[in-house]
TORBANU-785544 format. One record per residue (C-alpha): residue number from 1; residue in one letter; x, y, z. Coordinates in Angstrom, 3 decimals, decimal comma. Example, Ala and Ser with C-alpha at 12.3 -4.5 7.8 and 13.67 -1.06 7.14 Angstrom:
2
> 1  a  12,300  -4,500  7,800
> 2  s  13,670  -1,060  7,140
This chain:
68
> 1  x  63,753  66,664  44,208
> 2  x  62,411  70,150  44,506
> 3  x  65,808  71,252  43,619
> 4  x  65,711  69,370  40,212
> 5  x  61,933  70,578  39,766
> 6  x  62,249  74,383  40,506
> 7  x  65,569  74,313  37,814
> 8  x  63,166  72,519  35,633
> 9  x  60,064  74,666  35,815
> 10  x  62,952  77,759  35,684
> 11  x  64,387  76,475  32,447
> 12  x  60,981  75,761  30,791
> 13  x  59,977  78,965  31,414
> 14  x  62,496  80,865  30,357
> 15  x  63,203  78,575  26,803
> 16  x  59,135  79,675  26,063
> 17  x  59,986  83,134  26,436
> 18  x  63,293  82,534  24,136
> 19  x  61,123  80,629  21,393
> 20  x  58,536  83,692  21,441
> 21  x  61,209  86,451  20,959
> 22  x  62,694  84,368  17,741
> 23  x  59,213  84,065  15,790
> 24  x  59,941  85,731  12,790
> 25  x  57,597  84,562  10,375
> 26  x  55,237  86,537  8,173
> 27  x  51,177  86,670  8,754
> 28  x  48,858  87,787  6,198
> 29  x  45,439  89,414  7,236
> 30  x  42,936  90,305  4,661
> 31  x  40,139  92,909  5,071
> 32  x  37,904  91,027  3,203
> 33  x  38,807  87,883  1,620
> 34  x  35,456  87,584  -1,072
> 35  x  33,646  89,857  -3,325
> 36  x  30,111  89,256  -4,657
> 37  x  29,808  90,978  -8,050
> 38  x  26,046  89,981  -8,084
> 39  x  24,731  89,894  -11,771
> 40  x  27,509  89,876  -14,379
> 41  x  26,561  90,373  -18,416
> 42  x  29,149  87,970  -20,430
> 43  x  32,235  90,329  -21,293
> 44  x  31,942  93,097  -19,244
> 45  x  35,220  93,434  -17,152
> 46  x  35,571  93,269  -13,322
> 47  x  38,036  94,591  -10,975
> 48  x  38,160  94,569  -7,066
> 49  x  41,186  95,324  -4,680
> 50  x  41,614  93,117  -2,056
> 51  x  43,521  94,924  0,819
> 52  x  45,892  93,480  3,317
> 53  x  48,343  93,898  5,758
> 54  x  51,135  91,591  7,159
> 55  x  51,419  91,299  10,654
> 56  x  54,521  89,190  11,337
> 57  x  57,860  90,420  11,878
> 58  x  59,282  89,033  8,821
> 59  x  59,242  90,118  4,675
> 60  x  55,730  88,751  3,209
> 61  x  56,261  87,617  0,011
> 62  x  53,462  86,658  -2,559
> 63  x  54,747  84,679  -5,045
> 64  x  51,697  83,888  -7,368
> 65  x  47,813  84,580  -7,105
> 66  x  44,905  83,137  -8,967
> 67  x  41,480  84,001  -8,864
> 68  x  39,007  80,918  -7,817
């Protein structure tokens, strides 16, 4: 029995450590994710950058944006 459990605990261990190494996925992080314009007049034009940086292992890829 402690056989079988120290194999177990050994396995389980070392498949974590495997699934850690092969996460590959992307991971947006904004610097700010609003902007408060305050008062607007009707027609005047706005612009703001919103900075990020992706810090996953794989390509980030942005397929469409809208504003809210």
């Amino acid at each position: 029995m402690k056989r079988f459990l120290l194999c177990f605990l050994t396995f389980a261990g070392a498949g974590t450590l495997l699934l850690r190494g092969f996460d590959n996925s992307p991971s947006i992080v904004f610097d700010s994710t609003t902007k408060d314009f305050g008062k607007v007049t009707e027609g005047e034009k706005l612009k703001h950058i919103f900075k990020f940086t992706n810090k996953g292992t794989a390509t980030l890829e942005i397929n469409s944006a809208e504003p809210s």
